[in-house]
Backbone bond lengths (Angstrom), bond angles and torsions (degrees), N, CA, C in turn:
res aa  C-N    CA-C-N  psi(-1)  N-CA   C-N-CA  omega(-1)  CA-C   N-CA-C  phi
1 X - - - 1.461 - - 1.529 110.25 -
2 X 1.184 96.06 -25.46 2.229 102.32 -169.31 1.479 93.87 -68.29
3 X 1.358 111.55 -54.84 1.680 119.29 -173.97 1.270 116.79 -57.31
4 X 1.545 114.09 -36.94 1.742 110.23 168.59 1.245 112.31 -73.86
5 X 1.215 139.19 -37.61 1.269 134.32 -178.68 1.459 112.52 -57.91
6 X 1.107 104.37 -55.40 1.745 109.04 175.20 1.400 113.54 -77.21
7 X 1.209 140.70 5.94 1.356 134.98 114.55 1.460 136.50 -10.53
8 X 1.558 70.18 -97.19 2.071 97.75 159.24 1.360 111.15 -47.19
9 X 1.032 125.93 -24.78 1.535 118.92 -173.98 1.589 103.77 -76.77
10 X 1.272 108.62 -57.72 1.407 105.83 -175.50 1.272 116.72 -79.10
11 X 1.317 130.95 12.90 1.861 122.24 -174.62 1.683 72.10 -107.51
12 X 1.213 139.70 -38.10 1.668 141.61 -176.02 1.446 102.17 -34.69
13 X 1.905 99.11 -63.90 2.048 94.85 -168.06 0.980 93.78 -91.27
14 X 1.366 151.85 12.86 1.332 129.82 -173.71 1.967 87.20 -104.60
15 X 1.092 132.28 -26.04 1.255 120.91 168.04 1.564 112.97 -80.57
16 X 1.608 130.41 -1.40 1.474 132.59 -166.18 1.786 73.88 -97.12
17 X 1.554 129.33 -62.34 1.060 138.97 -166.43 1.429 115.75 -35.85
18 X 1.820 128.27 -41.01 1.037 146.12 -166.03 1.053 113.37 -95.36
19 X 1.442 122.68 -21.30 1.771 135.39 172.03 1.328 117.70 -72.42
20 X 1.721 104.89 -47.55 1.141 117.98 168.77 1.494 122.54 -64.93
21 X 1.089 120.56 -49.66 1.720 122.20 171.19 1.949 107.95 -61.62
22 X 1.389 116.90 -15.66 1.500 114.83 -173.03 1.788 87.07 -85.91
23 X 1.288 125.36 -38.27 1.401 97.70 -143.97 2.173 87.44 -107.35
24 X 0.878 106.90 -14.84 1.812 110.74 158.47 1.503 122.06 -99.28
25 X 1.153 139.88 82.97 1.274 127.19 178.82 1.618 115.28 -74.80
26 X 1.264 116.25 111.91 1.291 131.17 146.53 1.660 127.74 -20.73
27 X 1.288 110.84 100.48 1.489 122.17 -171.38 1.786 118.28 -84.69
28 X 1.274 144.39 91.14 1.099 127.97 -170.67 1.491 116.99 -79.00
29 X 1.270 127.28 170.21 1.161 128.18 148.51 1.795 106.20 111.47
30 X 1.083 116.61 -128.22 1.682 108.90 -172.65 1.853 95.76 -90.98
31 X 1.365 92.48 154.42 1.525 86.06 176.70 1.888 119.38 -89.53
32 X 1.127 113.42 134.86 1.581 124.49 -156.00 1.845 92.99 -69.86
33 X 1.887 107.05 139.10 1.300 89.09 154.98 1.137 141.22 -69.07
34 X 1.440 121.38 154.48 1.097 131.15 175.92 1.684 120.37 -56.59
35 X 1.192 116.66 120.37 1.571 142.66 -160.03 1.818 95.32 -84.72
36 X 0.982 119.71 142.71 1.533 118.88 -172.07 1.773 86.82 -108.41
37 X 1.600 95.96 135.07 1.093 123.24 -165.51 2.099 116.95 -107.44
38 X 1.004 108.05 119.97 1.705 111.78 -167.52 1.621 110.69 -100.76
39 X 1.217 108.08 108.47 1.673 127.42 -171.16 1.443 110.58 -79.47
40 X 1.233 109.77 -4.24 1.808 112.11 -179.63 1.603 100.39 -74.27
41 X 1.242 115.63 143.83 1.305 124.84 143.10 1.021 140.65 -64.52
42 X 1.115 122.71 -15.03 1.822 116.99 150.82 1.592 128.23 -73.11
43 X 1.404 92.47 -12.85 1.653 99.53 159.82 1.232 136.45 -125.59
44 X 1.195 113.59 8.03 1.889 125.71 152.52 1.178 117.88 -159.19
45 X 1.559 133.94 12.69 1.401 131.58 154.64 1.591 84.54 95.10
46 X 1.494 130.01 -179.48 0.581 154.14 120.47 1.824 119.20 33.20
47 X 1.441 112.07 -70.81 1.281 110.21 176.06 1.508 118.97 -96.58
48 X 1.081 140.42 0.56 1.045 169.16 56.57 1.795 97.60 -171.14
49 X 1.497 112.92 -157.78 1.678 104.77 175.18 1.430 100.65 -145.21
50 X 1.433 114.56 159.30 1.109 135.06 -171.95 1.647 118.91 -79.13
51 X 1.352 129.28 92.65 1.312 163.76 -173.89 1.710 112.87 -59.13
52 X 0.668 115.02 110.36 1.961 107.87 179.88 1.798 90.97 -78.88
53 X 1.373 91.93 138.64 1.773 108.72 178.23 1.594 91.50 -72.61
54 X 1.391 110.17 112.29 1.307 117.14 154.34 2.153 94.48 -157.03
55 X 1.625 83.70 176.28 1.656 92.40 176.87 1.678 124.99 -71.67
56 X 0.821 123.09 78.21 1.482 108.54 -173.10 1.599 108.65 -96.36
57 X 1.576 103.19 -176.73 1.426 118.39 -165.62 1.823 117.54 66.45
58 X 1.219 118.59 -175.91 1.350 122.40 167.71 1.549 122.84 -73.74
59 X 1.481 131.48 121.38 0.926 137.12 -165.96 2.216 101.40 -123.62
60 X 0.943 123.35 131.16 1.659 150.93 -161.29 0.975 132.94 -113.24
61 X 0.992 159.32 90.44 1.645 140.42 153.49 1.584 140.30 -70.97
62 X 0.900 125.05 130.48 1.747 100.57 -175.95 1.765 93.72 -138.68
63 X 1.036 83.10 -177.14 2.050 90.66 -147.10 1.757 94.93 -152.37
64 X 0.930 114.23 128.29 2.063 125.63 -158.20 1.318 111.52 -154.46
65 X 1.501 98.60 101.65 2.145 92.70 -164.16 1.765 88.51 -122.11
66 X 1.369 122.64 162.18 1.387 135.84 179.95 1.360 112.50 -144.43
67 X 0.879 154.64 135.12 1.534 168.35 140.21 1.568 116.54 -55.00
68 X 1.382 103.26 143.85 1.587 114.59 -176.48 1.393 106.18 -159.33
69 X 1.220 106.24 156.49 1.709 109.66 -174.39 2.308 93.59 -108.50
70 X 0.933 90.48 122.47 1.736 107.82 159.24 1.512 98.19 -18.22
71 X 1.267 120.55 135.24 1.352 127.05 115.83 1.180 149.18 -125.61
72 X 1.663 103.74 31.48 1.507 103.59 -174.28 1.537 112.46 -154.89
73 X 1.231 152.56 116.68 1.147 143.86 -128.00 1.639 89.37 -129.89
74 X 1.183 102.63 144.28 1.668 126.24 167.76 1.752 124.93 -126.75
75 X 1.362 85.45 86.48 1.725 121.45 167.56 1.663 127.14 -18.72
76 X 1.206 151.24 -0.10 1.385 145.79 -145.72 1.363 104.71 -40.05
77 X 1.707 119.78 119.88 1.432 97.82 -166.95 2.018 83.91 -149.54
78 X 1.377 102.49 163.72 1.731 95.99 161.91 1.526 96.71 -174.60
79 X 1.455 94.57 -165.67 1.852 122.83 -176.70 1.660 106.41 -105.05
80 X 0.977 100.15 133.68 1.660 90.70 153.04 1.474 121.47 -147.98
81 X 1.410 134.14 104.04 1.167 140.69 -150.73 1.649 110.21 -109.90
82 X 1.197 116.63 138.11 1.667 119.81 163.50 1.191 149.33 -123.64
83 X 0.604 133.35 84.65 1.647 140.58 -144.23 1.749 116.05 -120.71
84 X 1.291 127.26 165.32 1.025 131.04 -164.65 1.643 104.01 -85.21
85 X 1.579 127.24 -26.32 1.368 108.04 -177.28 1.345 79.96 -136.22
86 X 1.692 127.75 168.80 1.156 136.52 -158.18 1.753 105.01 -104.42
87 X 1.057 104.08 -1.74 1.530 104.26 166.64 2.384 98.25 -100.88
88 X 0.684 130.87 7.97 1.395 137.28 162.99 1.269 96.15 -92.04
89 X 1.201 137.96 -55.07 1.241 131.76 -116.01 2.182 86.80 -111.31
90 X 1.158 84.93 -40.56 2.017 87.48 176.79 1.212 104.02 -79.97
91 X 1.383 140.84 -9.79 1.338 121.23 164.69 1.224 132.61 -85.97
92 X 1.508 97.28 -26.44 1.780 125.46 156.24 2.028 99.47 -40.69
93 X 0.920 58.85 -72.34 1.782 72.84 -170.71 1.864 106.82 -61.16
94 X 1.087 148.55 -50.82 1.493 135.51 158.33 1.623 101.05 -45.07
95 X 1.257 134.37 -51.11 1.593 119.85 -161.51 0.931 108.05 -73.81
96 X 1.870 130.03 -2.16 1.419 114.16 -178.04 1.376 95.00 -122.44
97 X 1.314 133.62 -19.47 1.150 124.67 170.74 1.671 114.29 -76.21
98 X 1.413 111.32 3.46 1.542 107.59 171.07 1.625 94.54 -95.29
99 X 1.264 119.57 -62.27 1.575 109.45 -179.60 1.776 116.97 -47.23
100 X 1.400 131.43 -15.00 1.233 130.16 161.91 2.002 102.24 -82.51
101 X 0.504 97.69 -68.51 2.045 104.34 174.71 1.861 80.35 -21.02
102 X 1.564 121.20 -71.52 1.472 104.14 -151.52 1.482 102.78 -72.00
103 X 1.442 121.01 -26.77 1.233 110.54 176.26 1.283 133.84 -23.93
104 X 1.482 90.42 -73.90 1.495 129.98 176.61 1.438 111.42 -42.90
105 X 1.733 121.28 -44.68 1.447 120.47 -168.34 1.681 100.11 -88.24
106 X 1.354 115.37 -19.34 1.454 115.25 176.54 1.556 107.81 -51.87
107 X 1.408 108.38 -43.40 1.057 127.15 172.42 1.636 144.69 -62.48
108 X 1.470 98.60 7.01 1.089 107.75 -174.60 1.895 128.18 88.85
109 X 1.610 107.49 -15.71 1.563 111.02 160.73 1.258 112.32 -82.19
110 X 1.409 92.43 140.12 1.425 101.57 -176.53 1.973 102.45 -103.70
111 X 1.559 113.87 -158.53 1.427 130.34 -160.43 1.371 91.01 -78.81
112 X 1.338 117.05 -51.68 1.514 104.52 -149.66 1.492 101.69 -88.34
113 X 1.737 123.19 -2.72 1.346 96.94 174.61 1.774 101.16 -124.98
114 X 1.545 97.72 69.21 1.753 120.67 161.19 1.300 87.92 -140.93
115 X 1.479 95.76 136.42 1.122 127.06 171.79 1.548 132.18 -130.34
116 X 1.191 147.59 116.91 1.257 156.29 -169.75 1.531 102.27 -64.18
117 X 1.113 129.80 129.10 1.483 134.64 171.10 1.970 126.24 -137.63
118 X 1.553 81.82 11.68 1.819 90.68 -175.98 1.592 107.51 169.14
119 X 1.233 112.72 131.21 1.701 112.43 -169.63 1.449 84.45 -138.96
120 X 1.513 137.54 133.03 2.215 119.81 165.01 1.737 71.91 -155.85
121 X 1.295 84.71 164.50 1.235 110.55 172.83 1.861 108.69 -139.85
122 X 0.847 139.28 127.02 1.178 135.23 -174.20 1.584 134.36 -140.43
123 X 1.388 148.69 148.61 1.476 127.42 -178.46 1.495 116.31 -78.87
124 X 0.943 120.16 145.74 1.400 139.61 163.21 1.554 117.65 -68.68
125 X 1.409 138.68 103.32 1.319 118.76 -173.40 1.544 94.55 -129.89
126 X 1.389 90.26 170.16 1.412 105.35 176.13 1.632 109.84 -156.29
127 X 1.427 104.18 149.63 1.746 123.56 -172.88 1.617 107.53 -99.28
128 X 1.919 93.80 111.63 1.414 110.82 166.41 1.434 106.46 -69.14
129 X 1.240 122.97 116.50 1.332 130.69 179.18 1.797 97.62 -69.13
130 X 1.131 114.10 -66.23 1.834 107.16 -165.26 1.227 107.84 -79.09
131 X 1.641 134.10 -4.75 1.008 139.04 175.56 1.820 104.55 -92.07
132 X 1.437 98.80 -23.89 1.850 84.77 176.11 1.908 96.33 86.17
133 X 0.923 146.65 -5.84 1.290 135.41 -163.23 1.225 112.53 -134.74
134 X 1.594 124.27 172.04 1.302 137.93 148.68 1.254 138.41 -96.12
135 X 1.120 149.15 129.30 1.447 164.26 172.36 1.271 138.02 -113.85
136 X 1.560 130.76 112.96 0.717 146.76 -162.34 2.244 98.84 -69.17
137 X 1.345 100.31 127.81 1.670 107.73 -172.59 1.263 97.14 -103.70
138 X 1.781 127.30 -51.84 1.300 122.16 -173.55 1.491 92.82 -160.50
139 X 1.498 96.25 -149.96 1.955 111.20 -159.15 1.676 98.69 -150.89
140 X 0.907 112.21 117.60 2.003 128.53 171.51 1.012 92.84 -97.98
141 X 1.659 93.25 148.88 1.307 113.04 -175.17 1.468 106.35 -154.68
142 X 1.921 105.75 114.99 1.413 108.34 -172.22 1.564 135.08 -94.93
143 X 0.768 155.80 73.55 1.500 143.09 -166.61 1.530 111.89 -88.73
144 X 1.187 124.37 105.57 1.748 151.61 167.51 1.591 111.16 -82.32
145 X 1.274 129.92 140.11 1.028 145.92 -173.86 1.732 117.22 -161.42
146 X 1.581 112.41 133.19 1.469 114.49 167.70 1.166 93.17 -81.96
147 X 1.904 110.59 145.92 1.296 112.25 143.27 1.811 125.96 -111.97
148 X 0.741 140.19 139.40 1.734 140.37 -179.14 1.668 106.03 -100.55
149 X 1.578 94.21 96.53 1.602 109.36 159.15 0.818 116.43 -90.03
150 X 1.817 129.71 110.69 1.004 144.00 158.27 1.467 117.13 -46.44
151 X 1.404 125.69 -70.53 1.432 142.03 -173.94 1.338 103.48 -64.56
152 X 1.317 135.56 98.13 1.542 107.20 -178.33 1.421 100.56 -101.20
153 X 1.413 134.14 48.03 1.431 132.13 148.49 1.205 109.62 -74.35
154 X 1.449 112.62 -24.84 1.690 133.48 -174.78 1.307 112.64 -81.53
155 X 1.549 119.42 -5.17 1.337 115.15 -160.82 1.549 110.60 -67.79
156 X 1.050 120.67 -56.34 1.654 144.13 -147.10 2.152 83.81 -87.65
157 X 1.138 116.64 -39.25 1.962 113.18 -177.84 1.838 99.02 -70.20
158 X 1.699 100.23 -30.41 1.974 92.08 -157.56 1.595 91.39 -80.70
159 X 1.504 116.45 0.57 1.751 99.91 -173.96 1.621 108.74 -104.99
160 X 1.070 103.75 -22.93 1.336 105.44 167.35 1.645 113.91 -84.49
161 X 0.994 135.63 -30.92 1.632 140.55 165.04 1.687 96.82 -61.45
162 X 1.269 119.96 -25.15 1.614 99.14 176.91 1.805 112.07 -94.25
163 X 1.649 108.35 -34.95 1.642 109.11 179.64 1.401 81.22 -49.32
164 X 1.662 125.88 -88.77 1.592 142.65 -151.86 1.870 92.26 -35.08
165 X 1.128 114.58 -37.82 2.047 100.43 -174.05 1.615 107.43 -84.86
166 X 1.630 109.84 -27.58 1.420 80.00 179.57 1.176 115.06 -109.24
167 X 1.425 113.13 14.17 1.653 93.43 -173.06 0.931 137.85 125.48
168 X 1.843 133.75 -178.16 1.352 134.14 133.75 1.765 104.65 -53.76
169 X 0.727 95.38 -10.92 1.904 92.46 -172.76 1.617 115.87 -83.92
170 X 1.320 98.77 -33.90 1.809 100.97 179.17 1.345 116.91 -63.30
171 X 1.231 103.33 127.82 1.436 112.13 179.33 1.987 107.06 -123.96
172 X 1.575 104.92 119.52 1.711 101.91 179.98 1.152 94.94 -126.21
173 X 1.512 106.94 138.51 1.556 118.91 -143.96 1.624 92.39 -117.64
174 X 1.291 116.81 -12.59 1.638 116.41 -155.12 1.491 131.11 149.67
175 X 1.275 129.00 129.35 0.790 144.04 170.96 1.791 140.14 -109.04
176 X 1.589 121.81 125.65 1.382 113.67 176.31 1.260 104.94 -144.95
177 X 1.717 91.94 152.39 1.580 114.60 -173.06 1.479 116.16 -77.86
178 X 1.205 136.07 158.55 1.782 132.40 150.52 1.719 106.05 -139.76
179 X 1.587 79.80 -160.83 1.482 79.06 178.45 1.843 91.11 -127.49
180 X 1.278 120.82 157.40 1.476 117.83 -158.76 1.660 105.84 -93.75
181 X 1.277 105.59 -19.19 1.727 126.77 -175.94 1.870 110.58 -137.57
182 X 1.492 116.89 70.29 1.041 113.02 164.08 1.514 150.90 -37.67
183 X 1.870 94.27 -35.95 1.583 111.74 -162.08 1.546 112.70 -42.72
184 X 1.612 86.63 -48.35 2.341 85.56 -172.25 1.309 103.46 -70.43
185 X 1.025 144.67 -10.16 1.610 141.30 162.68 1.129 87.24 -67.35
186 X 1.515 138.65 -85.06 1.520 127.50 -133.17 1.679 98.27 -63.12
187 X 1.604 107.03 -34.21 1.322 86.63 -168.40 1.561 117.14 -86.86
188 X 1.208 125.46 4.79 1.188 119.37 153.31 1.701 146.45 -61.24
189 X 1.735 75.58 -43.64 1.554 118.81 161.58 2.017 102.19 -57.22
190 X 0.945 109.97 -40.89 1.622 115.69 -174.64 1.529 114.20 -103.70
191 X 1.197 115.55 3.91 1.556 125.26 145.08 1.389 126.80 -68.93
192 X 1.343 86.82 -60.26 2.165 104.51 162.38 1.576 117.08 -32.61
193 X 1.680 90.56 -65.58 1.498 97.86 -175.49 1.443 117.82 -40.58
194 X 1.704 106.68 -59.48 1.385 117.28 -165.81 1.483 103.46 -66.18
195 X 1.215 135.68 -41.58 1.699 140.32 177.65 1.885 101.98 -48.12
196 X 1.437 103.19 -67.52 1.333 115.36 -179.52 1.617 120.06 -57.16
197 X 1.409 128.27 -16.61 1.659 133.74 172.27 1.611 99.30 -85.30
198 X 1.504 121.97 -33.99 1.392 138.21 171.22 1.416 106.94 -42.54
199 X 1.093 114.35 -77.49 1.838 134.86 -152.60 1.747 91.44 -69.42
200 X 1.666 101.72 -46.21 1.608 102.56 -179.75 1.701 114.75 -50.33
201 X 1.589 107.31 -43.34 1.237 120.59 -171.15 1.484 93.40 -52.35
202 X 1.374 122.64 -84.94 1.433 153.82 166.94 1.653 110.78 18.68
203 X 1.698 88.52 -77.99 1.304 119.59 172.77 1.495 138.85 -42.02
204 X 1.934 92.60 -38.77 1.851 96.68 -175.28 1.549 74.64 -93.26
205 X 1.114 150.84 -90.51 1.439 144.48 -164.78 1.190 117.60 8.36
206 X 1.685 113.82 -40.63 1.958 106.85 -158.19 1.513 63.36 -115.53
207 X 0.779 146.61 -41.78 2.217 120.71 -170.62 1.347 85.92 -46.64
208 X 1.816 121.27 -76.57 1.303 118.02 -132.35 1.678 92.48 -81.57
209 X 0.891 119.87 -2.19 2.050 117.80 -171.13 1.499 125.91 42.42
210 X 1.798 84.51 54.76 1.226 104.40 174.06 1.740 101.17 -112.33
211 X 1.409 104.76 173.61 1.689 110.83 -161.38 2.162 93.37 -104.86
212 X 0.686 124.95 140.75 1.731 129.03 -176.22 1.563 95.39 -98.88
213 X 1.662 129.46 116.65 1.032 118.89 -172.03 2.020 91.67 -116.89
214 X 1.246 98.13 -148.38 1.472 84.92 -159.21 1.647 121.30 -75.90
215 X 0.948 116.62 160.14 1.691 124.47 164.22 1.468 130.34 -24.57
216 X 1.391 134.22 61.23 1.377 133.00 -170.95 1.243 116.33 -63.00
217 X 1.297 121.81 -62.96 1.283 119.11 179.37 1.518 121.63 -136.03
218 X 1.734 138.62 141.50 1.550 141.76 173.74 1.343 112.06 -126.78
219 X 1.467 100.73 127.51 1.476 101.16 176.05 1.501 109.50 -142.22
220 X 1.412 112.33 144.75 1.525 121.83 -170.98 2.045 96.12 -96.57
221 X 1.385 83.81 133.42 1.649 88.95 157.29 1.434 138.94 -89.34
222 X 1.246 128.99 -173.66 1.306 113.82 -155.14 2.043 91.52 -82.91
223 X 1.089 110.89 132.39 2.175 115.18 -166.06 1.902 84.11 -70.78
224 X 1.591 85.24 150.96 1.463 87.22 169.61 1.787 100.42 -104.38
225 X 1.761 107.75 138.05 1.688 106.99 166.18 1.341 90.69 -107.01
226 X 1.414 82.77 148.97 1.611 117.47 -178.42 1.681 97.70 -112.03
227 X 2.087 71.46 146.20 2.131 84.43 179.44 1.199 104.15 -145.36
228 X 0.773 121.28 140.13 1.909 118.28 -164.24 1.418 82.69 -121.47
229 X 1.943 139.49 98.05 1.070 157.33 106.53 1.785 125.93 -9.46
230 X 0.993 109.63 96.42 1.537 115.93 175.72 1.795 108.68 -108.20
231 X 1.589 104.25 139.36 1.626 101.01 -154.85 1.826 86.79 -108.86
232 X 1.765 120.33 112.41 0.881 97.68 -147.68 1.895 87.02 -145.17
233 X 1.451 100.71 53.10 1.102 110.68 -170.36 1.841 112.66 -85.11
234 X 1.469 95.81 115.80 1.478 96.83 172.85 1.826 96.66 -148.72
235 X 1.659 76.60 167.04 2.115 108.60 179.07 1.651 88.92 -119.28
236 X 1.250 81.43 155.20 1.863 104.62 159.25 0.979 118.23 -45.65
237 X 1.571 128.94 -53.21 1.595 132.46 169.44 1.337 118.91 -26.35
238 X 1.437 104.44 -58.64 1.568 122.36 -163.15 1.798 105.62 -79.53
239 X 1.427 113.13 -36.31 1.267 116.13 -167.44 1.742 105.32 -47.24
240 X 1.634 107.91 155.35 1.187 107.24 168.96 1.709 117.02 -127.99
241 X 0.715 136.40 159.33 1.332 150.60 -163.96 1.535 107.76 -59.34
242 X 0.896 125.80 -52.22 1.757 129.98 154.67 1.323 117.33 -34.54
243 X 1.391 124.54 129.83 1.082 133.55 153.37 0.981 145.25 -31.59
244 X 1.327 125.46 69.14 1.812 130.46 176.41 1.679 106.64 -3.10
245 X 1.471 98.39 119.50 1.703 107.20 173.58 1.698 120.25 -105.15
246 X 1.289 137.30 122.68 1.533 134.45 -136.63 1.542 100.46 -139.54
247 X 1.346 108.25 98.46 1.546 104.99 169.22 1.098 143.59 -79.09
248 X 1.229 131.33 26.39 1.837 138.49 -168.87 1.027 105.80 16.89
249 X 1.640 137.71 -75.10 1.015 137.42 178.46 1.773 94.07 113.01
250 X 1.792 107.61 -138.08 1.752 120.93 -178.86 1.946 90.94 -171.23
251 X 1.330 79.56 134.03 1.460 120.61 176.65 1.481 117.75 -93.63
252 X 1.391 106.52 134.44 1.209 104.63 -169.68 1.820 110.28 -140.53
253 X 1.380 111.69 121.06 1.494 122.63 -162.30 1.473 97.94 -104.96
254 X 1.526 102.69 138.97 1.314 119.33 177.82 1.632 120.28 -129.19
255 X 1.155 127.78 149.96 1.571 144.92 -175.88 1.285 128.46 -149.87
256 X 0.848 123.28 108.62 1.811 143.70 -169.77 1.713 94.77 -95.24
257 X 1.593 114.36 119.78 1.263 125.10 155.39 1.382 117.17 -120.82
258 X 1.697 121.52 151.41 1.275 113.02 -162.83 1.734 78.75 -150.06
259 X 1.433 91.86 131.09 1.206 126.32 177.70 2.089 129.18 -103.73
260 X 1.184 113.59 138.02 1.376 106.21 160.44 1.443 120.85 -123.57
261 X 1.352 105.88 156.95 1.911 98.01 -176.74 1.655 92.89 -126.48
262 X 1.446 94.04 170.85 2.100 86.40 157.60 1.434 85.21 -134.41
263 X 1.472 82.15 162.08 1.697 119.24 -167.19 1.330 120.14 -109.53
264 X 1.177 112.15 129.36 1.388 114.79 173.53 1.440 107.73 -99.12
């Protein structure tokens, strides 16, 4: 009886063994990626079903730009001095970059909006042609600075108060406009967007006569800032007696939003 029982025992799991391998088949070889799986009930009930990674539902763009006029101007301005030994040549350059420093504050800039953006000091050489060689003649010496004009009625008086302070030595390399407080632009600019990904949504929906179900996913793109660059390079030499004339111009802020819907 012991020997039949343990018979029966093993034809038992060896038929549990064969049920189980019929209704799971065993996959060899590398293991498959993992398939992203959707828990909603409108698309697998309950346990949900296995989804191929692609884009689905309605996908949007909308695009939201605003305009603004400048109010604050950014100066590129400096020294550049030359002299035969480099202690001549940096004091050249501090004594006129202090008479530009007062310029500038005559003018209404204050400390915290000068800014340092380049200090070198370097040799001056030059090539003896019949000698075959090079030689050092003297030593330049640069000091660069942003300035932040608030007032830009002041713009076109604070550039000539700096050529007239520093000199043959002043060198202004350029000028650009902004705005000093962006946010209510962008967010106007990002009202647009979201209205305009809306109407887009809206629109292909009743073309294609599909149903727009709820809001899956919103994302902002990287905002574009705007700089309205004026190339406004002058020396003392060149300057003329007339009053520097300064156009601000208008600024214009942009925002890209991209939207998803699901579809019925």
């Amino acid at each position: 009886m012991k020997k039949v029982w343990l018979v029966l025992s093993s034809l038992a799991v060896l038929v549990v063994l064969m049920g189980v391998s019929g209704c799971y088949p065993v996959q060899t070889g590398a293991a498959p990626s993992a398939p992203a799986v959707v828990s909603d009930e409108k698309l697998g009930g309950p346990f949900g079903v296995i989804w191929s990674q692609q884009q689905v539902g309605l996908w949007v763009t909308g695009e939201g730009k605003a305009k603004a006029i400048p109010d604050t101007a950014l100066l590129t301005l400096g020294i550049e001095a030359e002299a035969a030994t480099v202690a001549q040549a940096q004091q050249q350059a501090a004594n006129a970059m202090d008479a530009v420093m007062k310029a500038l504050k005559g003018k209404g800039v204050v400390d915290k909006d000068i800014q340092t953006q380049g200090f070198s000091i370097y040799p001056v050489r030059k090539w003896l042609e019949k000698e075959q060689r090079e030689v050092t003649t003297g030593y330049r010496v640069s000091n660069n600075v942003i300035a932040k004009i608030r007032d830009l009625d002041k713009t076109g008086s604070t550039i000539d108060a700096v050529a007239q302070a520093g000199g043959d030595m002043t060198r202004i390399s350029g000028i650009s406009f902004l705005v000093d407080d962006p946010a209510p632009s962008y967010k106007e600019a990002r009202d647009k967007a979201v209205a305009d990904a809306m109407a887009k949504a809206k629109q292909i929906a009743g073309a294609s006569g599909v149903k727009l179900g709820k809001l899956l996913y919103i994302s902002e793109g990287v905002a574009y800032t705007p700089s309205v660059v004026r190339n406004v390079y002058m020396d003392a030499a060149k300057a003329t007696p007339a009053e520097t004339s300064i156009s601000p111009g208008e600024l214009e802020y942009q925002i890209n939003i991209q939207m998803v819907y699901d579809i019925d």
